[in-house]
Residue, then its C-alpha position, 0 to 999 in steps of 0.5 A: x675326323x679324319x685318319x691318316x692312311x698314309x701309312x705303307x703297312x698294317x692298314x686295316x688293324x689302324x682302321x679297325x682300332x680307330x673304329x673301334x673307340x670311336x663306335x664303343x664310345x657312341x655305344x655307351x651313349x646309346x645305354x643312356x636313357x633318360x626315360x628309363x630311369x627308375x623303371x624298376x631295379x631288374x631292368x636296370x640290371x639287365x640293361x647292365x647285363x646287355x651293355x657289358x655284353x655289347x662293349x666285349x672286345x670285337x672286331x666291329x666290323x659292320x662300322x668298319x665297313x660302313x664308315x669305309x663304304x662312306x670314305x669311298x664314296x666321298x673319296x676321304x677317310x674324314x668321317x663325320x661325327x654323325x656317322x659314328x652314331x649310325x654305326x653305332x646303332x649299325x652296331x647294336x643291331x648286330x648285338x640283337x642279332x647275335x643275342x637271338x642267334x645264341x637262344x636259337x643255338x643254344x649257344x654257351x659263350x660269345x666273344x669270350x664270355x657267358x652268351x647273354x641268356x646264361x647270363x639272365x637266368x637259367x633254361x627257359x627263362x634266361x632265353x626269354x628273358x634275353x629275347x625281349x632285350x634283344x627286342x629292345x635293342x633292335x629298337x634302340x638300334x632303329x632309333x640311333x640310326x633315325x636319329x644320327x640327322x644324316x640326310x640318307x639316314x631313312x633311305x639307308x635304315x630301309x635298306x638295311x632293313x630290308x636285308x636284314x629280312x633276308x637275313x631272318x629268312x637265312x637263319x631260318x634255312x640254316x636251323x631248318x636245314x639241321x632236320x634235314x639228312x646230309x644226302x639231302x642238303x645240296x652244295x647250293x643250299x648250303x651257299x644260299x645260307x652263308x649268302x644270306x646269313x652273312x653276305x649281305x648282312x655282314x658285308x654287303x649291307x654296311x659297305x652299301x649303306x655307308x656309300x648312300x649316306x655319302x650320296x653315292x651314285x648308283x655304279x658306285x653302289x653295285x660296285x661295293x655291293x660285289x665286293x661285299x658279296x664275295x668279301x662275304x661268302x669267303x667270310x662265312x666259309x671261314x667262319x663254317x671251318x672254324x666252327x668245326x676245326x677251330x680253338x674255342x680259345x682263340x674264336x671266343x666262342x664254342x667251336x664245337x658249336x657247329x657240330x654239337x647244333x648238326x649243322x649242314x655247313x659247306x665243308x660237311x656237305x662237301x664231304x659227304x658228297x666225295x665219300x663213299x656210302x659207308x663214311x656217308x652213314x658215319x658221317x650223317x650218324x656223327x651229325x646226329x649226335x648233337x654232342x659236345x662228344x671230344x672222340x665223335x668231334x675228332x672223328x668228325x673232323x677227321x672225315x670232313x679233312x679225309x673226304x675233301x670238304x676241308x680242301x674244297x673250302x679253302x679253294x672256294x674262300x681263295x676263290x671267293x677272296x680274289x673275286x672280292x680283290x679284283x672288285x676293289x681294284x675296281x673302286x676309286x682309289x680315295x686317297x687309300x681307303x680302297x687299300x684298307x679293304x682290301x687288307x681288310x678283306x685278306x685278313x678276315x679271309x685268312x683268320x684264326x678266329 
């Protein structure tokens, strides 16, 4: 099926809206299985749960971005049906991601609502119980890829798994990291997190992954594999900003959540390193906390702003965007979908939430 990118405006909200239908609908296809049926009560409940989860209001991103790395490569916006069903399994396995993601931070919400694990049960047990339906949606996600009957539908799943063991070794890092004194933690360090955590999963992955599903050539992929770099770094940036300055209102998740985890995100390690020794020892002492404390967030915030780590951030997310827009304008045009991405990769730059 193909969308009309005739349009001279609003580009990327039309494509992200088309997307969005088209991947919800496969999404609640894969939650029928057959061969779960009857397995016993509380597994039907929770597979409730998990479905009612993925199918909260989302950007959908990786589809967009997968579907977009496909219509490059075959110079149209036309979509095959399959398509849709491996950008939903695309899809599902970013939900095992976030559902893991949020037992490791102990988060509270994810996309407006209860995190997963608040929602089987209570301490312990509704982290482990949320694990192994995270497991069992990573499987899933595999087998609706696998089964989607693209002929690169194997060489993209590797791929893709292939950098989302790079992704694990990134989330290692950045829980890792938390344990670390702020004088230790390097500018470059916290860069290989946002490089590995969400660059290459988020961005790089599904725009190269669509191209190989299309049957792209090699320059094309390393072409789309610098914009997903970059268009990925300025995201993860922005994100690190509104997990310390942002409304939890408007993210749809704890935006405290940074600074209650102590997270060593660009903007506070570029603060202490502009600040003086004694703002250093607040800084560090404030990062020790690991409290949703409104005066200690408030001061945290008003320090990482005064000692530049607020400033030096936007510079790098304009820095990283322009990057990322200059390796667009390099594409081939195909009949406009170059221009959704790069609106696209604007808006996500520039978000609120």
């Amino acid at each position: 099926m193909a969308l009309s990118l005739a349009t001279p405006t609003s580009l990327a909200p039309l494509w992200l809206s088309h997307v969005q239908v088209r991947v919800e609908a496969e999404l609640r296809r894969l939650f029928q299985l057959p061969d779960e049926e009857g397995l016993d009560v509380r597994w039907t409940q929770a597979m409730a749960h998990a479905q009612a989860y993925t199918l909260r209001p989302a950007k959908r991103m990786r589809p967009a971005l997968l579907a977009l790395g496909h219509a490059i490569a075959k110079g149209s916006s036309a979509v095959p049906e399959r398509l849709w069903h491996f950008a939903a399994g695309f899809e599902l396995l970013h939900t095992f991601l976030l559902i893991h993601d949020d037992v490791a931070d102990g988060a509270e919400l994810r996309r407006g609502g209860p995190a997963l694990h608040r929602l089987l049960g209570a301490g312990k047990l509704g982290a482990d119980l949320a694990v192994v339906v995270g497991d069992h949606l990573f499987a899933r996600s595999v087998e609706a890829m696998l089964e989607s009957g693209l002929p690169a539908a194997r060489r993209a799943v590797q791929y893709y798994l292939s950098i989302c063991r790079q992704t694990a070794a990134g989330q290692y890092l950045d829980i890792d990291l938390g344990r670390t004194p702020l004088a230790d933690v390097t500018l470059t360090q916290a860069l290989r997190v946002a490089r590995l955590k969400t660059a290459r999963y988020g961005f790089v992955a599904p725009l190269v992954c669509g191209a190989m599903l299309a049957g792209a050539q090699p320059g094309l992929l390393q072409a789309l594999e610098r914009v997903g770099r970059h268009m990925g770094l300025a995201y993860q940036l922005r994100d690190d900003l509104l997990g310390l300055f942002g409304d939890t209102h408007a993210c749809g998740k704890c935006a405290d959540g940074d600074f209650v985890e102590g997270k060593r995100t660009f903007p506070v390690v570029a603060a202490h390193l502009r600040a003086p020794d004694s703002v250093r020892a607040e800084l560090q002492s404030l990062w020790n906390l690991r409290s949703a404390n409104p005066v200690a967030l408030a001061r945290a915030r008003s320090l990482v702003a005064s000692y530049g780590g607020l400033a030096a951030t936007e510079r790098l997310v304009d820095r990283a965007t322009r990057a990322a827009r200059a390796a667009v304008a390099a594409l081939p045009p195909g009949g406009g979908v170059a221009d959704v991405l790069d609106e696209l990769l604007v808006l996500l730059a520039r978000r609120s939430a």
